[in-house]
N, C-alpha and C positions, 0 to 999 in steps of 0.2 A: 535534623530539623528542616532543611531546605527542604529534601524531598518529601515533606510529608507537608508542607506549603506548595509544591507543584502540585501535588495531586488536590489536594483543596483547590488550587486556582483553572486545575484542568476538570474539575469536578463543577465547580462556577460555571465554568466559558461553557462547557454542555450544555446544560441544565439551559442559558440562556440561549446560546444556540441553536440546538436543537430543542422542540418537544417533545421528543422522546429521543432515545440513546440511539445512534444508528444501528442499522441491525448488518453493517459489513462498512469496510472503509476500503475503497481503490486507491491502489497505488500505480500509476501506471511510466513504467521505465522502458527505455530503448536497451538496458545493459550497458552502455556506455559511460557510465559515471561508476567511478570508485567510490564507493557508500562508505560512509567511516558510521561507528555504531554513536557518534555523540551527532550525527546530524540525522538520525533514525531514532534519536530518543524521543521527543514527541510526539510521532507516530505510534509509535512502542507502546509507551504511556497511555496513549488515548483507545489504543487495542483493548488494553489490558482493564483500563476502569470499566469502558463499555463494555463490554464480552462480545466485539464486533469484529470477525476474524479481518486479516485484510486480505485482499482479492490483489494479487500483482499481473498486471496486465499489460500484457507486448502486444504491440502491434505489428508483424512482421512485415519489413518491408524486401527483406534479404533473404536469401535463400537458405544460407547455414548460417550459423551465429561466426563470429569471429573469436579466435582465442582470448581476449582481450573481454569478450560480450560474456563468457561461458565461464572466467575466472570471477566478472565480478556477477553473476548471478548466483555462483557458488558462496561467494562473499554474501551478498544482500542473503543467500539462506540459513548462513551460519549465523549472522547479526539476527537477523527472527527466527531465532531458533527457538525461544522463549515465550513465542505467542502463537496462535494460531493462524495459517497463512495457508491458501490454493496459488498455484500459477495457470495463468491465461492465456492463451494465445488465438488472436486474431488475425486471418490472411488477407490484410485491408493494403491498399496501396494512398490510402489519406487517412491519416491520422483521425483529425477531424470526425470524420465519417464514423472509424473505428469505433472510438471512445464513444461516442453517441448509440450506437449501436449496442453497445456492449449494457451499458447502463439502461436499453428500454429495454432490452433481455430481462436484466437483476429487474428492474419496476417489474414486470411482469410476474416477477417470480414468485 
């Protein structure tokens, strides 16, 4: 019963916030957080009602990943294993910059 009260209340908060369903949802990570799958359930969720794949998107600042970077992007792939997902990578030295960039790409697209 709860979950099928989230999906009605995640199916509301769209519907109100956007006017139409997004057509991709960015996630954008350094790899440095350990993702646990109950603070990616929202995300999850909101993939899955809209059919909005999500785009995860790094912005390289480092030359190789660290093992640490590579175990939990391994992690964040297994947790969306379930939805549909691309990885990103941008060779920006500002964040900032990055992420702007990246999304007048997808507008364009």
């Amino acid at each position: 019963m709860r979950a099928s009260l989230m999906s009605l209340f995640y199916k509301i908060f769209i519907s109100l916030f956007f006017k139409k369903n997004p057509n991709e949802i960015v996630f954008s990570t350094s790899f440095k957080t350990h993702y646990k799958e109950k603070e990616l359930a929202t995300l999850i969720e909101m993939s899955q009602l809209t059919n909005a794949p999500i785009r995860i998107l790094y912005i390289q600042k480092d030359k190789e990943f660290s093992k640490k970077q590579s175990k939990n992007k391994a992690l964040l792939n297994q947790i969306l294993g379930t939805t549909s997902f691309t990885h990103h990578v941008l060779y920006r030295s500002d964040i900032q910059e990055g992420a702007r960039f990246f999304f007048k790409v997808a507008k364009a697209r």
